[in-house]
Rosetta silent file (secondary structure, phi, psi, omega in degrees, C-alpha in Angstrom):
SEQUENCE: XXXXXXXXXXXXXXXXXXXXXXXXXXXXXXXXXXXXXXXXXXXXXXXXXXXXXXXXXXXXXXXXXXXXXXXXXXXXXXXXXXXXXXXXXXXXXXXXXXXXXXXXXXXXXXXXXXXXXXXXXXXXXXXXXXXXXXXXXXXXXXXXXXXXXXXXXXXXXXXX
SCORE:     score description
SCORE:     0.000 S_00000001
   1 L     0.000  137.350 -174.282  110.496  105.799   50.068 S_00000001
   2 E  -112.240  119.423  176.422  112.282  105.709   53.683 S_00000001
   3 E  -102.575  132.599 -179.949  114.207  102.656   53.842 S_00000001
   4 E  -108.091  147.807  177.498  115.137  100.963   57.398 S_00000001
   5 E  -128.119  114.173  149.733  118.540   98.653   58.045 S_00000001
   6 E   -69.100  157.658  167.168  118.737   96.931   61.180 S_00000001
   7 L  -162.880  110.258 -171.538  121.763   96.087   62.562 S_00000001
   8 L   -67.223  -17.192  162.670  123.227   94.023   64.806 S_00000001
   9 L   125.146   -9.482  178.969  126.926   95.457   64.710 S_00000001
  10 L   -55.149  173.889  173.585  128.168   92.066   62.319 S_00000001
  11 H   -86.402  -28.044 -152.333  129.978   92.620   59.109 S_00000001
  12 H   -83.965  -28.899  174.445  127.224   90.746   57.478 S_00000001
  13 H   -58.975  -54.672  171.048  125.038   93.748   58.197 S_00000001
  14 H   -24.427  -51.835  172.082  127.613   96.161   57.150 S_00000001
  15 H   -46.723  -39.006  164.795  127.289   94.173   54.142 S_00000001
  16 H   -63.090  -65.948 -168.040  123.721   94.450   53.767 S_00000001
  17 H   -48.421  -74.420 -155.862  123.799   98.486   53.943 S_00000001
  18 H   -37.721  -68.672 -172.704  126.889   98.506   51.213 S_00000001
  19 H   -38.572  -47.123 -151.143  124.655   95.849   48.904 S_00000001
  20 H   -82.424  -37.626 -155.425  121.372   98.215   49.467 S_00000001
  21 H   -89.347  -53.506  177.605  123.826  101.296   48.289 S_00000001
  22 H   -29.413  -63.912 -178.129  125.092   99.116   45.361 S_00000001
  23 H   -71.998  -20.923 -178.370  121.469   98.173   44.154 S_00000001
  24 L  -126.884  120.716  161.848  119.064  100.487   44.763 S_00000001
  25 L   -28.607   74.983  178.064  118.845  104.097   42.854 S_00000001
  26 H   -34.415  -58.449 -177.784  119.688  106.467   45.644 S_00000001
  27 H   -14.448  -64.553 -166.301  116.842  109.289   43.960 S_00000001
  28 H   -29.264  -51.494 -160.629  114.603  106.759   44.531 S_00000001
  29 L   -88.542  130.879  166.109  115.120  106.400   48.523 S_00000001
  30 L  -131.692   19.148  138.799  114.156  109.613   50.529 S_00000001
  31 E  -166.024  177.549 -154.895  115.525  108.663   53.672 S_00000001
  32 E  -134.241  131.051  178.501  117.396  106.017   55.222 S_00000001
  33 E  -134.795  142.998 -161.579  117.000  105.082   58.828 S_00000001
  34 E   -99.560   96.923  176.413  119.521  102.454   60.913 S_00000001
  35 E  -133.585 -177.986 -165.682  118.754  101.022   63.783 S_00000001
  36 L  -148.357  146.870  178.371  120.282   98.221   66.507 S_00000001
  37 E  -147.853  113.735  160.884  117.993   97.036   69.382 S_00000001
  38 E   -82.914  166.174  158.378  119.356   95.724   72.417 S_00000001
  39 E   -63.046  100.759 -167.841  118.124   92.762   74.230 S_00000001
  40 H   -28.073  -48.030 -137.362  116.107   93.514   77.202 S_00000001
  41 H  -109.117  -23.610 -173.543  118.034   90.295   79.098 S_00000001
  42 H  -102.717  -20.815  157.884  121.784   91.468   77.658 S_00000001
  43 H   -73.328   -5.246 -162.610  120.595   95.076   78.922 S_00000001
  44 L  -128.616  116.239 -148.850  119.976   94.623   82.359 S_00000001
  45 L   -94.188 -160.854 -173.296  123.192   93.291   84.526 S_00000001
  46 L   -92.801  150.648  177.529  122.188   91.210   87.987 S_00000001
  47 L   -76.089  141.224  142.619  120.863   92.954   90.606 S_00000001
  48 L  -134.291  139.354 -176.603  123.274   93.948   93.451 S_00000001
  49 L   -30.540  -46.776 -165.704  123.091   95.816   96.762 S_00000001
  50 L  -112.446   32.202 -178.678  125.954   97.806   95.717 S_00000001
  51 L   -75.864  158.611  160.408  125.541   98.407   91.641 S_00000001
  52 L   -25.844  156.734  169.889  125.667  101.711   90.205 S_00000001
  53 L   -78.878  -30.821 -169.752  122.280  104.148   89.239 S_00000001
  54 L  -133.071   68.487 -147.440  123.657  103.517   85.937 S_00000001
  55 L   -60.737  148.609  176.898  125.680  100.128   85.150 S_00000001
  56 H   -66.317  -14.180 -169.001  128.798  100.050   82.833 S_00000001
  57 H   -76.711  -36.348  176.488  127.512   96.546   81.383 S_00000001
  58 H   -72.623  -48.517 -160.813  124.150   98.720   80.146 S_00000001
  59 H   -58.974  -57.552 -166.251  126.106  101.847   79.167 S_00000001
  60 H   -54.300  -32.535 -176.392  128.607   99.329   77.120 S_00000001
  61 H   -48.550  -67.612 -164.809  125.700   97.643   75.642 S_00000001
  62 H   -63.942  -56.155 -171.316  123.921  101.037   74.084 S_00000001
  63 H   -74.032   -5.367  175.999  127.334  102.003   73.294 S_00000001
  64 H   -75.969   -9.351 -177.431  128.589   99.089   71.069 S_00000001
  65 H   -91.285  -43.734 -175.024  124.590   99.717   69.186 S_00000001
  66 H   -53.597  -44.117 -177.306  125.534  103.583   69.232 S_00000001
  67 H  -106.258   10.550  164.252  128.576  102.640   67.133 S_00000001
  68 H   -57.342  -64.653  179.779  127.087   99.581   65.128 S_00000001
  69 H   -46.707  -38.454  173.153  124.915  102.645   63.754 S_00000001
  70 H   -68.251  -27.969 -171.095  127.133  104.930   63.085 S_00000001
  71 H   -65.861  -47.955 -168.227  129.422  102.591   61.364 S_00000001
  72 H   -93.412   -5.675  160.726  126.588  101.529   58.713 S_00000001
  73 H   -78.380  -16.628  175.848  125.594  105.260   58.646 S_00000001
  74 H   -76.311  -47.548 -156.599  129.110  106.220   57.719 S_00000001
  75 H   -45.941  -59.183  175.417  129.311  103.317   55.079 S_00000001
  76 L   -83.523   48.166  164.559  126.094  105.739   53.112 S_00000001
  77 L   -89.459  117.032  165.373  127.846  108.956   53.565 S_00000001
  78 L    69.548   16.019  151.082  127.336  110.738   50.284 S_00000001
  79 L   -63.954  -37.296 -162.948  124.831  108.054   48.784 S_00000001
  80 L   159.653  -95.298 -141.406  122.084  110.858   48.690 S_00000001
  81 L   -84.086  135.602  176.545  119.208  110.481   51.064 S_00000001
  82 L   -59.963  162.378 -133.906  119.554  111.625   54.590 S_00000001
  83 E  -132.053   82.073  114.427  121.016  108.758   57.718 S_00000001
  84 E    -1.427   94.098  160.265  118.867  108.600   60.589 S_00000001
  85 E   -92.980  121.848  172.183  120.153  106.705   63.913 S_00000001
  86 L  -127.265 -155.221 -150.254  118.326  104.696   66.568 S_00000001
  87 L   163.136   78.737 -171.462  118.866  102.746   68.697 S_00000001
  88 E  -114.730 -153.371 -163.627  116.143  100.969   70.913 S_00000001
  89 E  -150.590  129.739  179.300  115.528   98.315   73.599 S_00000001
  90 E   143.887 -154.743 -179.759  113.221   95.292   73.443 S_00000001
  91 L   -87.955  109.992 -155.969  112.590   92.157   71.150 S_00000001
  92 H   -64.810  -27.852 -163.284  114.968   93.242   67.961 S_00000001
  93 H   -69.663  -53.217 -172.662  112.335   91.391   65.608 S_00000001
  94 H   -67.312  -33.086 -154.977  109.427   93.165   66.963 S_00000001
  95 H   -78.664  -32.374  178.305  111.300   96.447   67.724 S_00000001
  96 H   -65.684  -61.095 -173.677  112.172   96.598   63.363 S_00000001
  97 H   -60.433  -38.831  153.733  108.982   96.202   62.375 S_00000001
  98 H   -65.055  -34.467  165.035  107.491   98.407   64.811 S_00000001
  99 H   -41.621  -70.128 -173.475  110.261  100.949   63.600 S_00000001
 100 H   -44.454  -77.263 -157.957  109.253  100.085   59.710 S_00000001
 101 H   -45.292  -39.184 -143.338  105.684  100.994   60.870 S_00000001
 102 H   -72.840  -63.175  179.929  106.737  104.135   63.104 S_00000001
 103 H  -116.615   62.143  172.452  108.397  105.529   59.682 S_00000001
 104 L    41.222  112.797  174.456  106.033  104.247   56.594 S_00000001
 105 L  -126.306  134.930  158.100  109.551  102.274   55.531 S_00000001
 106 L  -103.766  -15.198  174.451  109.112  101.019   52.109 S_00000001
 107 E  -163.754  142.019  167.562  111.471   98.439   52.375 S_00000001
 108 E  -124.186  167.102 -168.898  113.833   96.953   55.057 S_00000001
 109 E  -115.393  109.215 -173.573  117.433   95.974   54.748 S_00000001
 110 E  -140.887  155.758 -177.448  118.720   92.662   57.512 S_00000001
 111 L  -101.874  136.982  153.909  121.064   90.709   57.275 S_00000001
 112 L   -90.288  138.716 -154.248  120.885   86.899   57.611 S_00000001
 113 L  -135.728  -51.968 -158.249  123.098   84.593   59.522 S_00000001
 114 L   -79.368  115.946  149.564  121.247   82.066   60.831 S_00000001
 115 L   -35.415  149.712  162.122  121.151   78.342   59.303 S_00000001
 116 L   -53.352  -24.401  175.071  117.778   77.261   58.505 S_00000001
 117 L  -106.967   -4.205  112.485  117.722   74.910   61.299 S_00000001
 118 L   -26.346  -51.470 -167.873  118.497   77.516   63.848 S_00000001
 119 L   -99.798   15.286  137.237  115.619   79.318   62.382 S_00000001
 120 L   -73.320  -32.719  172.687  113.227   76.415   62.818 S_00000001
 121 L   -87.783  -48.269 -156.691  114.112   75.218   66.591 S_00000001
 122 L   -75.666  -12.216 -157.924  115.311   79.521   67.841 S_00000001
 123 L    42.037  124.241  159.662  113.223   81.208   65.433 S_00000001
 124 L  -101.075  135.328  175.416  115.564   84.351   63.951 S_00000001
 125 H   -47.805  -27.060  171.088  114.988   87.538   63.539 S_00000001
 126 H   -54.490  -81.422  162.582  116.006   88.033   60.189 S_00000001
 127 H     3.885  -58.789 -167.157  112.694   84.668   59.774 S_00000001
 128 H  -111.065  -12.204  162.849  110.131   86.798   61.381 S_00000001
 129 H   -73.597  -22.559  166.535  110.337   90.155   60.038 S_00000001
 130 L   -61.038  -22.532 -160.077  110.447   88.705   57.062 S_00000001
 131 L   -85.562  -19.230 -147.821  107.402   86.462   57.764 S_00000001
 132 L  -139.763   24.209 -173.144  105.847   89.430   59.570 S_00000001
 133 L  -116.511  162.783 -161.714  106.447   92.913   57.898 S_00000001
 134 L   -92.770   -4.199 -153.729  103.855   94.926   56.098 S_00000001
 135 L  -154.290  135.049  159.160  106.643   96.177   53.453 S_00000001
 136 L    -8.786  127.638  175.192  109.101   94.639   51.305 S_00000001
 137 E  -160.582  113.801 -147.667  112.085   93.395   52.884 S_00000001
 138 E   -94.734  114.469 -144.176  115.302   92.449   51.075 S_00000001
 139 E  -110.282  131.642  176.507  116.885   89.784   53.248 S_00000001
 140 L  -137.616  113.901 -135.904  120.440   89.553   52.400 S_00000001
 141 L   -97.095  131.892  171.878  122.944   86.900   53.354 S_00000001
 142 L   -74.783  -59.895  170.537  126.853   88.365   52.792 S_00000001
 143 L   -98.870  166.823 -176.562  128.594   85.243   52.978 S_00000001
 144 L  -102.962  169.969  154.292  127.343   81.627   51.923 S_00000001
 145 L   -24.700  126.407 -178.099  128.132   78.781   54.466 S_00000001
 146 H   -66.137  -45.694 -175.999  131.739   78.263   55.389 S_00000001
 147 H   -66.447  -24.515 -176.093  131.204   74.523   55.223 S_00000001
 148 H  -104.542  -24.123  167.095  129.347   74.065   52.087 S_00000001
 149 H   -56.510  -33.385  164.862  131.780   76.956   50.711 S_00000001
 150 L   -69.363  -29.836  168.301  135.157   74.542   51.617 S_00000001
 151 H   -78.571  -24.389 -172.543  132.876   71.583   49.714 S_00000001
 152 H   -87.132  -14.829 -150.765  132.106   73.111   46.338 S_00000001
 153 H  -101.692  -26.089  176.302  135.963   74.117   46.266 S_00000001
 154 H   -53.975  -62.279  178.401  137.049   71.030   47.605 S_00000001
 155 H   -28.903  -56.994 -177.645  134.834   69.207   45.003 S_00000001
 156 H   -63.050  -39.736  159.435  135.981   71.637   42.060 S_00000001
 157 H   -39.835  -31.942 -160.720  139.712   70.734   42.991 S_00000001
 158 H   -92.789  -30.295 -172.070  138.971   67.046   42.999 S_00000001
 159 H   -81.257  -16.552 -155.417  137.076   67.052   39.263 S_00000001
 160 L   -73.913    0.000    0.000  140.028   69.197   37.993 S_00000001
């Protein structure tokens, strides 16, 4: 099974590839492929008379994705199954799932971030690959809410 992990360059992704190494039976997996998609609108600086053939704002972009990947490709060094990096351009929701199709992915690994009420007015990406992939896809949140995490502890302080 070839499993794909987006990544946006967060920790909470990082987090997802470690969890997917915890949980799932490297044998199992028989490759693992990473990828980060920039945003067409965060790749492309303002036009000017006198920019560059090649702008540093683009070049920084692909390279902060170039080392999101590598980072969560290092993380599964010496799980097993060989580490694939890509690294494309376009709508990240659409760009995974077109990935997932591109290499028969049995399951993908994203990380979620987004409040629920973010992903009802913004719609998130995490939302619609889940809503919109052909293959299994293990959505995994690292941390819980900072706000409802300072309330359970507050609470538990308060009964004690």
């Amino acid at each position: 099974m070839h499993v794909l992990i987006a990544t946006d360059g967060s920790r909470q992704s990082l987090a997802s590839a470690t969890y997917l190494r915890a949980i799932v039976d490297p044998s199992t997996v028989t490759s693992v492929g990473v990828v980060a998609v920039l945003s067409p609108l965060a790749a492309v600086p303002f036009a000017k008379d006198d920019a560059e053939p090649a702008p540093k704002a683009q070049r920084s972009f692909r390279r902060a994705a170039e080392e999101a990947t590598a980072e969560v490709a290092a993380g599964l060094e010496g799980w097993g199954p060989p580490v694939t990096r890509h690294v494309y351009s376009g709508t990240p929701a659409t760009e995974i799932l077109q990935a997932a199709e591109r290499f028969g992915s049995g399951l993908i690994v994203i990380a979620s971030r987004s409040s629920r009420r973010q992903a009802v007015l913004m719609g998130s990406v995490t939302h619609k690959v889940m809503n919109q992939a052909t293959c299994p896809v293990l959505v995994h949140r690292a941390t819980g809410h900072p706000r409802r995490a300072k309330k359970r502890t507050a609470k538990k302080t308060a009964t004690d």
